[in-house]
N, C-alpha and C positions, 0 to 999 in steps of 0.2 A: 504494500500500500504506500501510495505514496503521500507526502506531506504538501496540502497545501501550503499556496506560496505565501510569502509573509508582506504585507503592507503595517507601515508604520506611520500613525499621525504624530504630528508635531503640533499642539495648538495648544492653547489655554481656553478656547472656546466650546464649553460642551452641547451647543445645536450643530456645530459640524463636525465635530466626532461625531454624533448621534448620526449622525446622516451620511457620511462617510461610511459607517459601522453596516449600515442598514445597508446599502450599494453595494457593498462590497462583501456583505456576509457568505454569499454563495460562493465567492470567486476567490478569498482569500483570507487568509490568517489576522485580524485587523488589531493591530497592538496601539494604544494611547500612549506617549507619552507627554506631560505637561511639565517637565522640570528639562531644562538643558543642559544638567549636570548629567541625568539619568538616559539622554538617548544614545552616548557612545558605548555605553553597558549594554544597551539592549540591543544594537547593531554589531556588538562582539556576539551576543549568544543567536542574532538571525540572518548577518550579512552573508549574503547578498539579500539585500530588501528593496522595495519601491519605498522610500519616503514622502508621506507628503507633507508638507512645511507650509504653515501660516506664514505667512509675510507679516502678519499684525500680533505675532507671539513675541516674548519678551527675546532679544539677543537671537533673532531668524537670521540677522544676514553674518554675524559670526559666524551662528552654527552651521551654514551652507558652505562658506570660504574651510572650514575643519573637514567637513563631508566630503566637498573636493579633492581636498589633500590626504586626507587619512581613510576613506575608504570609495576610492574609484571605483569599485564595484557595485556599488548602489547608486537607485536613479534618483531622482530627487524631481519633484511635480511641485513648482511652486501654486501658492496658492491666495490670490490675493484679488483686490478692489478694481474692475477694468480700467484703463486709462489713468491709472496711480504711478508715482514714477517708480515705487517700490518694484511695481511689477515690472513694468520697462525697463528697470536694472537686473529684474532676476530672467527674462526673457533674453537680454543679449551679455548675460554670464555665462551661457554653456551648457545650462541644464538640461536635463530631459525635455521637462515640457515646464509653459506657464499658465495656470489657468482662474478661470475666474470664480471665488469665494461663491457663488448663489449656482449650487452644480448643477446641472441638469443630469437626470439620471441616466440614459442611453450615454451621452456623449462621455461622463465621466467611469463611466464601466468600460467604454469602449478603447478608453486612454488609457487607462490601470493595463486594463488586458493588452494592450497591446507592448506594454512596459513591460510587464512578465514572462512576456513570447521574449520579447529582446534580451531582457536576463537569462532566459533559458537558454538562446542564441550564443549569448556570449559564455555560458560556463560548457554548454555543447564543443564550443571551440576551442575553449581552453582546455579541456579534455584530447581533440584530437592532438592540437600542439603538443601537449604532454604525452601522447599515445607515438606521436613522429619521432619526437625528439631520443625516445626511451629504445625506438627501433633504429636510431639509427639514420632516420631519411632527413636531406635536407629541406627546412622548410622556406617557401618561398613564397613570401607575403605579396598580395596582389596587390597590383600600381594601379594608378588613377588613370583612367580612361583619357589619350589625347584627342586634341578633337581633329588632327588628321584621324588616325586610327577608329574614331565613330565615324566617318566619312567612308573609310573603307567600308566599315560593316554595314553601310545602310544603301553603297554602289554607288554614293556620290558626294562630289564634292564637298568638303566640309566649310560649304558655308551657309545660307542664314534657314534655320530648319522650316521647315513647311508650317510646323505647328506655330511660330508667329507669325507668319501670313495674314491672318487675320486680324493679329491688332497692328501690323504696318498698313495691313487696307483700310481701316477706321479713320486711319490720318485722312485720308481723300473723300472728296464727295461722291465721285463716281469715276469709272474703269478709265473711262481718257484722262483724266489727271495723273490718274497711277502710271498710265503707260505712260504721258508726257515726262513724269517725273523720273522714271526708269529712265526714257532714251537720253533725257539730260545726264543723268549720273554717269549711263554708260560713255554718253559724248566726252564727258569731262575726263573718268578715268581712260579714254583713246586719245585724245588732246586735238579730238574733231571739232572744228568753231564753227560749220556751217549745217549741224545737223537738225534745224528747224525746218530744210524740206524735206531731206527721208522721215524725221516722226511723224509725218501725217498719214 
């Protein structure tokens, strides 16, 4: 059998524990804690965990900068006020995810779980690493896709993808401006100055 996953609140607020608790009771292990002395204790006896952190708890953006450092194997779901700058600093910190305090239940079960796929992801792989390493094989971490290299695998040139198409067609009112605009551009990168009678 195996053990549900563990989610961990951070909050001093018990309506969103409560309701955290409730969301998430089918889907996972849900531990309170409300002291910030006591959440590195209980991330020693459950990490890897999903955390989720008030932003409006006593000492949250400490405890996030500690999280980071001392256990990058848990995700971390901020949790705060829409349009607060609190959130906008924990949104372009690095985190997992940032989301909004009033949860909605579909979208905040749907985030959780898809946090706990990604934990399982990642100790799945830290397994194979450790299974390579032990046999013996070298392991070789995959690079980031160039975008000649997606060029190749899509049969063409790597330049500007079909899928913005449409918000570059938005700019025009209609299909003759687009072309006018194309044959200028193209005129300009050939260094053609009389191509106002071909684009007609």
């Amino acid at each position: 059998m195996t053990l549900p996953p563990v989610c961990i609140v951070y909050s001093q607020d018990a309506d969103l524990v409560r309701r955290a608790k409730a969301y998430l009771r089918t889907m996972a292990q849900v531990r309170h804690v409300g002291e910030a002395d006591r959440l590195e204790a209980v991330l020693e006896q459950t990490s890897p965990a999903v955390v989720l952190m008030d932003l409006r708890a006593r000492e949250c953006r400490e405890l996030m900068e500690q999280l980071e450092q001392n256990w990058p194997d848990s995700l971390q779901i901020a949790l705060g006020t829409p349009r607060s700058e609190p959130l906008r600093d924990a949104e372009q910190s690095g985190i997992y995810a940032a989301e909004d305090l009033q949860l909605e239940r579909r979208r905040f079960q749907a985030l959780v779980g898809r946090a706990f796929d990604y934990l399982k992801l990642q100790r799945q792989n830290r397994e194979l690493r450790e299974e390579a390493q032990s046999a013996g094989v070298p392991i070789e971490l995959p690079r980031p896709a160039t975008a000649a290299a997606m060029g190749e695998l899509r049969g063409s040139s790597a330049s500007l993808p079909m899928l913005r198409f449409p918000r570059v067609f938005r700019q025009f009112e209609n299909v003759d401006s687009l072309l006018a605009s194309v044959a200028e551009s193209v005129a300009d990168a050939a260094g053609v100055t009389r191509v106002g009678i071909f684009s007609r």
